[in-house]
C-alpha positions in Angstrom: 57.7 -30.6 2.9 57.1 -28.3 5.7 54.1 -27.8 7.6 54.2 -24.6 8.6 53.3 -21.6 5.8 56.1 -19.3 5.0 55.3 -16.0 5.4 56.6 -13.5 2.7 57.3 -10.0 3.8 54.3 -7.7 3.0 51.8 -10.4 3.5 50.1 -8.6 6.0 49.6 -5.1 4.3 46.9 -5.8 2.2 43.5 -4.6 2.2 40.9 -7.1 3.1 37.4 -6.0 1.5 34.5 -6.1 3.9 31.0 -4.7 3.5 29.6 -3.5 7.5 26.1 -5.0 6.9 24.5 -3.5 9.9 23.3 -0.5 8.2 21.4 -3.2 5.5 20.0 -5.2 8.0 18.2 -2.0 9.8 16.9 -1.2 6.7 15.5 -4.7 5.9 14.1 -4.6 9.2 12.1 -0.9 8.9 10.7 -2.0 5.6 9.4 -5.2 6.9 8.1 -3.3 10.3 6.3 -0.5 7.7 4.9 -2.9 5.0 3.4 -5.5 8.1 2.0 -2.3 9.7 0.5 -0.2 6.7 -0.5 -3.3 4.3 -3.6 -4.1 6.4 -4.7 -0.4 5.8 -4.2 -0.8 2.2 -6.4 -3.7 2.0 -9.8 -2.7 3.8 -9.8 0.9 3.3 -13.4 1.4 5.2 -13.5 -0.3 8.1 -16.8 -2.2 9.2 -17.6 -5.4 11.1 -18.0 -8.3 8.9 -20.6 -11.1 10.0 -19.4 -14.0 10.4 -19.3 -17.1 8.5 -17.9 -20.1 6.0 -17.8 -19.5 2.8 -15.6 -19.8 0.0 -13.6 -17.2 -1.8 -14.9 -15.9 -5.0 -11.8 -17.0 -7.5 -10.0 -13.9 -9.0 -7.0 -14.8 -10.5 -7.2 -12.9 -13.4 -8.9 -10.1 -12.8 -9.2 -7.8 -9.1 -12.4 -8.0 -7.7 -14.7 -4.8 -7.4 -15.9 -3.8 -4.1 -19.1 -2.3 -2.4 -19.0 -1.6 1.2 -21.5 -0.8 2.5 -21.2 0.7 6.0 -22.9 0.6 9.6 -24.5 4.2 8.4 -25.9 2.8 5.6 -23.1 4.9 3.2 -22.1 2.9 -0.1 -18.4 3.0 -1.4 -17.1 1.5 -4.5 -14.0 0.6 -4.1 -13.3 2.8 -1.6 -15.2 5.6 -3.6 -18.5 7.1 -1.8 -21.6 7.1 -4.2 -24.9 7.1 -4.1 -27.3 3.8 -5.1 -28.1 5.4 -8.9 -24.3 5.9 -9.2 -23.6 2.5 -8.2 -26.1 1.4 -10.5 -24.5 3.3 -13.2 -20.8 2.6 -12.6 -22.3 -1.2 -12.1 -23.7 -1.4 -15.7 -20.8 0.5 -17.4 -18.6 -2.1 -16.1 -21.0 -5.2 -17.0 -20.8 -3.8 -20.4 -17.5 -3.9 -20.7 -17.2 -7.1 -19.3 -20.2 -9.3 -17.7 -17.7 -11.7 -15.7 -16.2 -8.3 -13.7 -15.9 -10.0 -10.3 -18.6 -7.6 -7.3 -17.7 -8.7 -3.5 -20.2 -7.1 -1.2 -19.2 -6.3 2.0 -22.0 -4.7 4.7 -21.3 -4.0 7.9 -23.4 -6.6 10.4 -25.3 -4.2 12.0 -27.3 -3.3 9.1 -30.7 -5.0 8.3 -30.8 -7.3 5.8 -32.9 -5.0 3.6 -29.9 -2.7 3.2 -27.3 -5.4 1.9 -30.5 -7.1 -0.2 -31.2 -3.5 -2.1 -27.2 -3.3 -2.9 -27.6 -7.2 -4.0 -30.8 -6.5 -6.0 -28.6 -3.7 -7.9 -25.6 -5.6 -8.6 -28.3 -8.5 -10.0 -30.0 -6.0 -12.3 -26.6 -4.8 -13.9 -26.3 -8.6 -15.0 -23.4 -9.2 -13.3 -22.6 -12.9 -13.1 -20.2 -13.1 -10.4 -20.9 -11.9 -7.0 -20.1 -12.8 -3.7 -20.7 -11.7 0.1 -18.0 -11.3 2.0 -17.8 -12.9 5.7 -15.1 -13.2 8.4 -14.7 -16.7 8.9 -16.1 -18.2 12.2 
């Protein structure tokens, strides 16, 4: 038995198949690069200062959380959405009715008083809404 292959005539005329993969890993790359950059953008559309603190995570596995944002001018948003406190109020008990476990996070800005976040607080408890949470920046 020999060691060394024989080589048959026309051995080295066929096509090998190969797939350049440069093109696919640039394209990987800019879609990583655009989703890192834009998906903080998605997720806090208004942008305020939280205050800091430790707290723990209102649980929303089921369901997505409704926000209010309240802002360092004292505007309101729901989820992302301007409105005024009677709308909230409204939009607030339309959605208790549907369902009174609807998840509220509160987010205000720290430099408002504590009077502002309290009347948004005092709305959200008079729509019955039993699960509510403020949101912090932990420390």
């Amino acid at each position: 038995m020999s060691l060394r292959r024989r080589r048959r005539r026309g051995d080295g005329d066929k096509p090998k198949a190969a797939v350049d993969m440069t093109s696919l890993i640039d394209l990987t790359f800019l879609l990583l690069v655009t989703f890192i950059v834009t998906l903080p953008a998605l997720e806090q559309g208004i942008s305020i200062m939280l205050p800091q603190a430790k707290a723990d995570v209102l649980p929303t596995k089921d369901k997505k959380a409704n926000v209010v944002t309240i802002d360092a001018m004292n505007r309101i948003f729901l989820n992302d959405r301007p409105m005024g406190a009677e709308e909230l109020e409204a939009k607030l008990m339309e959605m208790a009715a549907e369902d009174p476990d609807v998840p509220v996070l509160v987010r205000g800005d720290e430099r408002l008083d504590y009077g502002s976040v309290m009347s948004v607080v005092k709305i959200v408890y008079k729509c019955k809404i039993r699960k509510m949470a403020l949101v912090t920046v932990e420390s």
